[in-house]
N, C-alpha and C positions, 0 to 999 in steps of 0.2 A: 412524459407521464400522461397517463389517460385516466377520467373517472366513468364509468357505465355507470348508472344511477337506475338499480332494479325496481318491479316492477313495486316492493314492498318500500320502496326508499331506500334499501342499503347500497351505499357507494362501493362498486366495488373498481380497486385498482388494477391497472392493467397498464403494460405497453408494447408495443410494436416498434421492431425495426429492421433493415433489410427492404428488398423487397424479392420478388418470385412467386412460385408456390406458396401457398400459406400453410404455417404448420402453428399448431398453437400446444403451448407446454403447459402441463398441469404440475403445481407439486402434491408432494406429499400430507400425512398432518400436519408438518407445521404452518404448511398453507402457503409459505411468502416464496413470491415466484423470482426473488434474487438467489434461490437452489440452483435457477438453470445456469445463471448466469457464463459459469464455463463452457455450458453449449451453445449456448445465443452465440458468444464469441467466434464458433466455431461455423455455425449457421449463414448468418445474416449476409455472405457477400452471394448468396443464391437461393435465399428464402425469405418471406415473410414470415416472421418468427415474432409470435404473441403469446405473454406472458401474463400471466393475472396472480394475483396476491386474494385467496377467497374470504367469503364474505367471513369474518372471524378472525381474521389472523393478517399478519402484514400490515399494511395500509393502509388496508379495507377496514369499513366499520366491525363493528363488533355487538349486532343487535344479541342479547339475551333469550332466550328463549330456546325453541326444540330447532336442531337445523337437521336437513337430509341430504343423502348426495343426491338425490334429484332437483332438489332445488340448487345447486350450487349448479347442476347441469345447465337450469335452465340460465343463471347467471350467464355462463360461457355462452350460448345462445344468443342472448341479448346483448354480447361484448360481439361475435361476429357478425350481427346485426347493424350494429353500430358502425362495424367497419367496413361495413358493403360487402361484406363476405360469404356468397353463396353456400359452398364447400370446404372442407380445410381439413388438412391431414392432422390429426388426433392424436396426443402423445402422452401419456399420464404414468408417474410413477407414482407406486405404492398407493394411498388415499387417490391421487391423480389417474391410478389404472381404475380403480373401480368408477371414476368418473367419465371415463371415457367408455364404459363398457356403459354405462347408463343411457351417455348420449346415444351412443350404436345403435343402442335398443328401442331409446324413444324419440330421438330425432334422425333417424335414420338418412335421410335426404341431405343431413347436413356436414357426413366424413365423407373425404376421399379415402382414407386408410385409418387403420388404430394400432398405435403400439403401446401395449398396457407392460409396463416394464415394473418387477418385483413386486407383484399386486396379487390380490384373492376375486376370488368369484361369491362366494361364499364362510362366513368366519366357521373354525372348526373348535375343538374344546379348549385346546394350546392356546387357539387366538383369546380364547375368551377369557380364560384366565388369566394370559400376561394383558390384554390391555383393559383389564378388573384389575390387575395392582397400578397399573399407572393411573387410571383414573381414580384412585383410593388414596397415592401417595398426592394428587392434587387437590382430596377433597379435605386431606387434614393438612394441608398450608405446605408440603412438603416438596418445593418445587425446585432447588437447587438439586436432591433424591431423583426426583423426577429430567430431570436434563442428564445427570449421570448416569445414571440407567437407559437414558436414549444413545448416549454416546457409547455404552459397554454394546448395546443390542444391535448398533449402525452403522460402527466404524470397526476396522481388522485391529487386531494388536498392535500391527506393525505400523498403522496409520496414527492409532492413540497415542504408542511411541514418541513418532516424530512432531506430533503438534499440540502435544499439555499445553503451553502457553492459550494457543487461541481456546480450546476445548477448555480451559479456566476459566477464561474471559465469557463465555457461553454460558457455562454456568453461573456467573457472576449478571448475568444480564437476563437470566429465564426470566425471573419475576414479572418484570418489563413487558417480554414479550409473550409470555402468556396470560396477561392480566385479561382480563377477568377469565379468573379459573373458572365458575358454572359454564362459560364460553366455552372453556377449550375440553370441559368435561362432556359435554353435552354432542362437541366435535368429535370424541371417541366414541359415545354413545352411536354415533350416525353410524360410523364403520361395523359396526356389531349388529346393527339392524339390516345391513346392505344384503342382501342374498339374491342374485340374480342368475345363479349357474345355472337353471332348470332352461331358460330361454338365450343364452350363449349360443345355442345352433342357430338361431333368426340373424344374426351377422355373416350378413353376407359381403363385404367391404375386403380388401387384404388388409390381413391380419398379421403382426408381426409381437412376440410375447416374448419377452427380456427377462433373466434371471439370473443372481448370483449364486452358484451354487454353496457361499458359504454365508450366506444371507442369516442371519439370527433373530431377527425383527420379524418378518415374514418368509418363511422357511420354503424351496425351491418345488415343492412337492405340489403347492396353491398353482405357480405359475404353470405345472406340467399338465393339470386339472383344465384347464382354462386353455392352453392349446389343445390337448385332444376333444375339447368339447367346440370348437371354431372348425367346420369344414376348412382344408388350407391353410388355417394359422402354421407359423413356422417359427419352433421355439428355439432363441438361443443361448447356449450357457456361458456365465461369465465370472469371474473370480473378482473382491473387491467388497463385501459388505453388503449392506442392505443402501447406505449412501451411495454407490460406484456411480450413480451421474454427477455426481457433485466432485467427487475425490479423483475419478477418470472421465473425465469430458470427454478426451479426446477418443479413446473408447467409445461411448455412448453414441457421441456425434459419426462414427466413423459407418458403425451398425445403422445409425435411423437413414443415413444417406443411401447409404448402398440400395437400403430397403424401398426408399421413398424414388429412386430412380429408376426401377425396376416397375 
């Protein structure tokens, strides 16, 4: 375990292991970078593979206030700074794809590649009104609602299925880890404010765009936007939810290799 200590004070957690190429994994909103953990597994006997837990959620502090995905960017910046790491292949699912699409944009110098997996470029009126009831169901205390409805929108049938026990136990433990709610409100707020598709052409890095085509959280149509707007991105389709790097590592890991060898 690693602490980056930004430039405002908040701690943010991270770690590294492996070594190689460096690739570093972003998560989603929930933020806690033990999402990858089935691909790290799958990574690390020929990658530097760095994970971070963003400033909000996981690990990491949890300052109050307005947060942006730009500044979570510049977080990861300061984490590969840390590490003596020049370049590093760029990996973000869903909240973690808009972040890499940020860094592309404004630190340019510092991908070797980006693969924005189940992510948007810009939020459309679907977005804004499912995540205006999630952040509504968190502003009136309503946070076991809130994790259940992440699980209906993230996971297949056939996943929910087989794993009520643990998906119980998640929502038995939300409170916990969304605490402080103006936090994890204010987290959704950021995604709603993100709009960067207009400059998606200025990435010029290889580009690799991941999607599930039966994705319900963020629906496959954002991810098809976002490859035809990337000169050479190359988009591929995948079955599995809007979770599939969590539920199919081996899937996931199998696609960023192929990619990252090429």
């Amino acid at each position: 375990m690693s602490i980056h200590v930004a430039k405002d004070g908040c701690r943010i957690h991270y770690e590294a292991e492996g070594s190689g190429p460096p690739v570093m994994l972003m998560p989603g909103l929930g933020g806690d970078g033990r999402f990858w953990n089935g691909v790290v597994a799958l990574l690390t006997d020929r990658y530097r593979v760095i994970t971070l837990d963003h400033r909000g959620a996981g690990r990491s502090d949890r300052p109050e206030g307005e947060y942006r995905i730009s500044v979570i960017s510049e977080d990861i910046v300061g984490i590969l700074d840390q590490e003596k790491i020049e370049r590093a292949h760029l990996v973000g699912h869903s909240t973690g794809g808009a972040i890499v699409q940020s860094l592309a944009l404004d630190a340019p110098d510092r991908s070797l590649s980006c693969t924005i997996s189940g992510s948007w470029a810009r939020p459309d009126a679907r977005m804004r009104m499912l995540f205006g009831v999630r952040s509504s169901l968190l502003r009136e205390g309503m946070v076991a609602e809130y994790q259940t409805l992440t699980h209906v929108l993230g996971y297949t049938p056939e996943w929910i299925a087989a794993h009520g026990e643990s998906l119980e136990a998640a929502v038995a433990s939300a409170a916990e880890r969304l605490t402080p709610l103006p936090v994890m409100e204010a987290r959704i707020r950021m995604l709603l404010d993100f709009d960067r598709f207009a400059e998606l052409g200025k990435i010029k890095v290889p580009v690799l765009v991941i999607a599930a085509e039966d994705d319900l959280m963020i629906p496959m149509q954002h991810s098809v936007e976002i490859a035809e707007a990337i000169e050479g991105a190359r988009l591929v389709r995948v079955q599995g939810g809007h979770f599939y790097p969590a539920t199919k590592p081996d899937i996931f890991a199998r696609l960023l290799d192929e990619f990252l060898k090429r």
